[in-house]
C-alpha positions in Angstrom: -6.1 30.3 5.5 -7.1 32.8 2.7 -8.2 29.6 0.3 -11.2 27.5 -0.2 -11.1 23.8 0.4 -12.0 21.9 -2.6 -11.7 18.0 -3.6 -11.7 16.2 -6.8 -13.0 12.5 -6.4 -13.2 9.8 -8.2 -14.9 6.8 -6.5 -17.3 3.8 -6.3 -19.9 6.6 -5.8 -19.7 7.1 -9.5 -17.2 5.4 -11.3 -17.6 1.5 -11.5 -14.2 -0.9 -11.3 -13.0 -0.1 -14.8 -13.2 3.0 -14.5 -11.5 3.9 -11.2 -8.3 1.5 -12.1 -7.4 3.9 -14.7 -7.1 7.0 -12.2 -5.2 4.5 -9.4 -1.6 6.2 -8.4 0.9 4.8 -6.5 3.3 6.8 -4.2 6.1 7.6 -7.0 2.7 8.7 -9.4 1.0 10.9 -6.0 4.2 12.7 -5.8 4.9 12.9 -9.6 1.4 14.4 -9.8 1.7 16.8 -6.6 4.6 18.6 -8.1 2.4 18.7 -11.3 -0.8 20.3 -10.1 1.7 23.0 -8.5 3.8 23.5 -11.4 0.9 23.6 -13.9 -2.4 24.6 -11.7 -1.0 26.7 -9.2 -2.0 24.7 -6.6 0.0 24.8 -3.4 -1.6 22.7 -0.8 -2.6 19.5 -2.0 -3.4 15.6 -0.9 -3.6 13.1 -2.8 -5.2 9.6 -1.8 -5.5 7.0 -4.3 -7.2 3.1 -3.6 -8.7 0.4 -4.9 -12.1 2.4 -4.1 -11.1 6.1 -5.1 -8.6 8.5 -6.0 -9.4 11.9 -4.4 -7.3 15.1 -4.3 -8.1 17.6 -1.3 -6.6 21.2 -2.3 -6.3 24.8 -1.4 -7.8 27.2 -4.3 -9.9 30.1 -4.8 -11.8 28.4 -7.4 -13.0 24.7 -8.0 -10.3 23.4 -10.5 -12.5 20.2 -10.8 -11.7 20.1 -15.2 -8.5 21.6 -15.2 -7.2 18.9 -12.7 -8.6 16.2 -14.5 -6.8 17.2 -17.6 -3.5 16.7 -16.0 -4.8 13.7 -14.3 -5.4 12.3 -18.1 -2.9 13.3 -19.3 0.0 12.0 -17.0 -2.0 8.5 -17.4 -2.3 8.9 -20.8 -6.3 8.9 -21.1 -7.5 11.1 -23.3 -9.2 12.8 -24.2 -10.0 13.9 -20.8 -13.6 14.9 -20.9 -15.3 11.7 -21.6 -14.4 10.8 -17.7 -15.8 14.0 -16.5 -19.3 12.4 -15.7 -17.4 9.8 -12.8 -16.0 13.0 -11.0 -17.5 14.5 -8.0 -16.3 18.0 -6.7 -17.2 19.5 -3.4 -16.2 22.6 -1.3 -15.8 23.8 2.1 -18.2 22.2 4.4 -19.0 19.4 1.9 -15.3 18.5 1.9 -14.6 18.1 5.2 -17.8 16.3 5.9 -16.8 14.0 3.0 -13.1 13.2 4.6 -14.7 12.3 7.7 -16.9 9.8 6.7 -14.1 8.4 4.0 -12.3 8.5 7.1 -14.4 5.9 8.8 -15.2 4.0 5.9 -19.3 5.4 6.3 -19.1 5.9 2.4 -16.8 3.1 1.4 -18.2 -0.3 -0.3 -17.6 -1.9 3.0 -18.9 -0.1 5.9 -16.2 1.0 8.0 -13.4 -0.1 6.8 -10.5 0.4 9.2 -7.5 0.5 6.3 -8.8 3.3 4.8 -7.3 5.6 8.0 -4.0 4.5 8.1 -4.1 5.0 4.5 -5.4 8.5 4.6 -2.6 9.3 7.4 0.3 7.8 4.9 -1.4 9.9 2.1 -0.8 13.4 4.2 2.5 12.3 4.8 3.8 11.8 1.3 2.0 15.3 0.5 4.1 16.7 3.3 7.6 15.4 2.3 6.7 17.1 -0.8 5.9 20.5 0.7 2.2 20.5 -0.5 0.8 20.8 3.4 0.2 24.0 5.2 -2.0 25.3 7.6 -5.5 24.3 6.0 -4.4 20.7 5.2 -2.5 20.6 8.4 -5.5 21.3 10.6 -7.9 19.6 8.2 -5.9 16.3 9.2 -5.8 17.5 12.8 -9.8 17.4 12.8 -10.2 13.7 11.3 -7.5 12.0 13.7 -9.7 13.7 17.1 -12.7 12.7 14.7 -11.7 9.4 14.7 -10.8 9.2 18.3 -14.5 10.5 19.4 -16.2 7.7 17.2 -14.1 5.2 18.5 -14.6 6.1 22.5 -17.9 7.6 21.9 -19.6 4.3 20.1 -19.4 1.3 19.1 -18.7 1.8 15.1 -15.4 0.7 15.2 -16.6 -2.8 17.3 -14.9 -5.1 15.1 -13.1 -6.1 11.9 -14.0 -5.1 8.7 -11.3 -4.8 5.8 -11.1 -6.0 2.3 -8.3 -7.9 3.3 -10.5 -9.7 6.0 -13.4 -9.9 4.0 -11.1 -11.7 1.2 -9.6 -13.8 4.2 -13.3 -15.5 5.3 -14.1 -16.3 1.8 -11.0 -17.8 1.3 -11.7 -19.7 4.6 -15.3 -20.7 3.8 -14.0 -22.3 0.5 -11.5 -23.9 2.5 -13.8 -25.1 5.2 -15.4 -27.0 1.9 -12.0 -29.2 1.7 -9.4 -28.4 3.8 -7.1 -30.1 1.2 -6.8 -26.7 -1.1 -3.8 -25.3 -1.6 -4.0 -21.7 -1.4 -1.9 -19.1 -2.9 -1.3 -15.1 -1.8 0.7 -13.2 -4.1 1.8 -10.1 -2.6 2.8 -9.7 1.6 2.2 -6.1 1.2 -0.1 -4.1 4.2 -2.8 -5.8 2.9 -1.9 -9.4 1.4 -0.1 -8.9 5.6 -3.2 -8.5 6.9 -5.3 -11.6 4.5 -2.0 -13.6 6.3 -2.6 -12.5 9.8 -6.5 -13.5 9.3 -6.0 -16.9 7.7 -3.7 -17.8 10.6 -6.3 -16.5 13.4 -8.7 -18.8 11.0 -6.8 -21.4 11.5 -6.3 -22.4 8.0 -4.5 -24.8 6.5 -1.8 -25.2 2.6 -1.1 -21.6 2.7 1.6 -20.1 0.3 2.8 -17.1 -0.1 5.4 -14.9 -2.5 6.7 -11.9 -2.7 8.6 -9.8 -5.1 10.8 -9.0 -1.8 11.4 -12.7 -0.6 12.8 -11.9 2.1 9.4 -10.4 3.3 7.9 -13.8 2.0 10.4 -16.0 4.0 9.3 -14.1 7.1 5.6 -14.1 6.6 6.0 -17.8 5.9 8.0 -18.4 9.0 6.0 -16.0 11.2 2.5 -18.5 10.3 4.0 -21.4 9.4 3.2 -21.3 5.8 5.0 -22.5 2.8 7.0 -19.8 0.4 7.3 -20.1 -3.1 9.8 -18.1 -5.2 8.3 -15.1 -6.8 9.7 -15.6 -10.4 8.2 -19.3 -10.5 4.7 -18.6 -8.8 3.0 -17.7 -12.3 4.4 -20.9 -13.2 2.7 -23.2 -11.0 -0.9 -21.3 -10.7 -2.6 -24.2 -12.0 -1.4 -26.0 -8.8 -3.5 -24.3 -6.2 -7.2 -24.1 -5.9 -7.4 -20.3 -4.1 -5.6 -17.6 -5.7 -5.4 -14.1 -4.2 -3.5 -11.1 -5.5 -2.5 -8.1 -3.8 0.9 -7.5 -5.7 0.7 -3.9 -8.0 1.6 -5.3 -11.5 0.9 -4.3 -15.1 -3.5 -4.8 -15.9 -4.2 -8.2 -16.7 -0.6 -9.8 -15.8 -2.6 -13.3 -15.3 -4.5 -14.8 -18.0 -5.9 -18.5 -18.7 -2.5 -19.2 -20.2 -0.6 -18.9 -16.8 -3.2 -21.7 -15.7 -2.4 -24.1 -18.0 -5.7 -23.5 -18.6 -6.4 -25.5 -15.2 -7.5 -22.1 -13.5 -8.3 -22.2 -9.7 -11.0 -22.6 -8.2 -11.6 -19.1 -6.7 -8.9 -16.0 -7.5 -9.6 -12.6 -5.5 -8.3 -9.7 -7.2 -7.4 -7.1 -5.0 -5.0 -5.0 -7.2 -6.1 -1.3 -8.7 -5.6 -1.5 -11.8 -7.1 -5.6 -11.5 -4.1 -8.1 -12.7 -6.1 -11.3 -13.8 -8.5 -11.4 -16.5 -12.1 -11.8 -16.5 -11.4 -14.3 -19.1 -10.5 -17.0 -16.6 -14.5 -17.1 -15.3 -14.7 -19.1 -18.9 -13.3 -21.4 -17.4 -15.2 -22.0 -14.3 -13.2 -19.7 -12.2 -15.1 -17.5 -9.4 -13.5 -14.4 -9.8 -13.9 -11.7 -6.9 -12.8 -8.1 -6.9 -13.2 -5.3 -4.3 -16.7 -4.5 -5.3 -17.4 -7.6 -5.0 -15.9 -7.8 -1.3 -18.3 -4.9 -0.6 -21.1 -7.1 -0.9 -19.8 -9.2 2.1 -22.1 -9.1 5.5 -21.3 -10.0 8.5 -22.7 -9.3 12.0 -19.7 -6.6 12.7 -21.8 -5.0 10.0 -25.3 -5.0 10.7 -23.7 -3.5 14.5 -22.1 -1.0 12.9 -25.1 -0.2 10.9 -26.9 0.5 13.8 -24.3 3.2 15.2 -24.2 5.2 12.0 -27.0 8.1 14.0 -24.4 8.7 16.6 -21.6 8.9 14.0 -23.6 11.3 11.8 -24.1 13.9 15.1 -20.7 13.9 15.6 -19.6 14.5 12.2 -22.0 17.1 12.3 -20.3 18.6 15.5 -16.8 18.1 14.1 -17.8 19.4 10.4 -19.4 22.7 12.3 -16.5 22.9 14.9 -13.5 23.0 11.6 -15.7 25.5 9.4 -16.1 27.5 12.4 -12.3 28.0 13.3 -11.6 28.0 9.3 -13.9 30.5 8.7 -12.4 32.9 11.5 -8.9 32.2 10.5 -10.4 33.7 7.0 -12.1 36.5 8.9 -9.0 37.8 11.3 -6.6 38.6 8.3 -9.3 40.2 6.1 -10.4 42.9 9.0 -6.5 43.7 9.7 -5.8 44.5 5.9 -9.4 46.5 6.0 -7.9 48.9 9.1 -4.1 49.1 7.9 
């Protein structure tokens, strides 16, 4: 380890919904842009993790890169020019960027406190950076520290008591609405991880005139079968919006695929957009629609919550402890090949 460790983020922190759909990549784009920031910046350790809530790159470099990267950024996503979005990026180094993976991590800086998505999501993220050759030994041990992070939150307190998720917080609104009437019909567009996991939570709810699609319909079929919901064909489903009274979307399409036209102007009741970049127009609220995105899900409490709240002291010690415990090793691994080139 003879580099810093830097990060380039773009989040909630600083960047409202608007803003942050612009930067979102998925997996084809995070690889696309790995091989970019080597080819063009140098850069040969790199991660790339891209939500609904951030996109963030964790890399190896001498010096912060913090403009330079989001020129490239811009420019692959066609945003320019580039420095009008410098005021929603936050750059951090060393200590500050390990301390920052750790609570993203556990969701301690995420709209909704502890989210428990957000580490699988991390882990797939280190993964695609790996199959790309952009993890070495930094990286590599950086990911190292936040899995035994994770593991001492979880058996050391009681943070991780619980479920929180966008996808459950989506799933309780759409089951207090349905509490209302249980004659809704309610639609899910998208069985992906996390319009899988609004599924699993609406059947432990109990609820009731579920349908689902899928672009995949086979995965619909089987998510319908496995809950005993009803399926309706993918290429029909922006057909017969106007038909259900809860709409949730999960499934990655083009901005503003869903507009008052593909309501017959009969919109739902409530629609949750979950996508990044956001697929249904705010210009269905005009028509009485509630319309909830993941900030808004953020806003969601619960008594999972306000327990988890109360753990945050013990988490912040041991993120403390695990932030000193990486620098500490990183720092030495610095150290060792610096005094052998001094007395070769």
């Amino acid at each position: 380890m003879t580099a810093d460790l830097k990060l380039f983020s773009i989040s909630h922190a600083k960047a409202n919904v608007e803003i942050r759909e612009k930067f979102a990549l998925n997996t084809q784009e995070i690889k696309h842009l790995l091989h970019q920031l080597k080819e063009v910046l140098s850069i040969n350790e790199a991660m790339i993790y891209s939500s609904c809530n951030r996109t963030e790159i964790y890399y190896s470099s001498d010096t912060l890169q913090t403009s330079d990267i989001l020129q490239v950024l811009c420019a692959y996503k066609c945003l320019i020019p580039s420095e009008k979005y410098r005021e929603y990026v936050e750059e951090k180094e060393n200590e500050a960027t390990v301390r920052h993976l750790l609570c993203t991590g556990i969701g301690l800086n995420s709209t909704l406190l502890g989210d428990h998505q957000i580490f699988g999501q991390l882990k797939k993220s280190f993964e695609i950076a790996k199959e790309v050759g952009m993890v070495k030994t930094l990286l590599n041990s950086l990911m190292e520290r936040l899995i035994q992070f994770y593991q001492r939150v979880s058996s050391e307190t009681e943070y991780n008591y619980g479920i929180t998720s966008n996808s459950y917080a989506a799933a309780n609104i759409i089951q207090k609405e349905y509490n209302k009437n249980s004659n809704k019909k309610v639609l899910i567009i998208g069985v992906g991880e996390m319009g899988s996991d609004v599924c699993y939570f609406l059947n432990k709810f109990n609820t009731k005139n579920v349908w689902v699609t899928n672009r995949t319909m086979k995965k619909a079929k089987e998510m319908s079968r496995t809950y005993g919901f009803n399926c309706i064909d993918y290429g029909l489903h922006s057909k017969k919006l106007h038909m259900f009274d809860i709409v949730l979307t999960t499934a990655r399409q083009q901005a503003y695929s869903y507009k008052n036209i593909h309501f017959n102007n009969k919109p739902p009741q409530l629609v949750i957009d979950l996508c990044s970049p956001r697929t249904v127009s705010t210009e269905v609220c005009s028509l009485g629609t509630k319309l909830l995105n993941v900030d808004d899900l953020g806003q969601q409490t619960d008594h999972t919550i306000l327990r988890r709240k109360r753990t945050i002291p013990q988490v912040e010690a041991i993120i403390k402890e695990e932030t000193t415990y990486f620098m500490e090793n990183f720092n030495q691994a610095i150290f060792i090949p610096t005094m052998s080139n001094a007395t070769a």
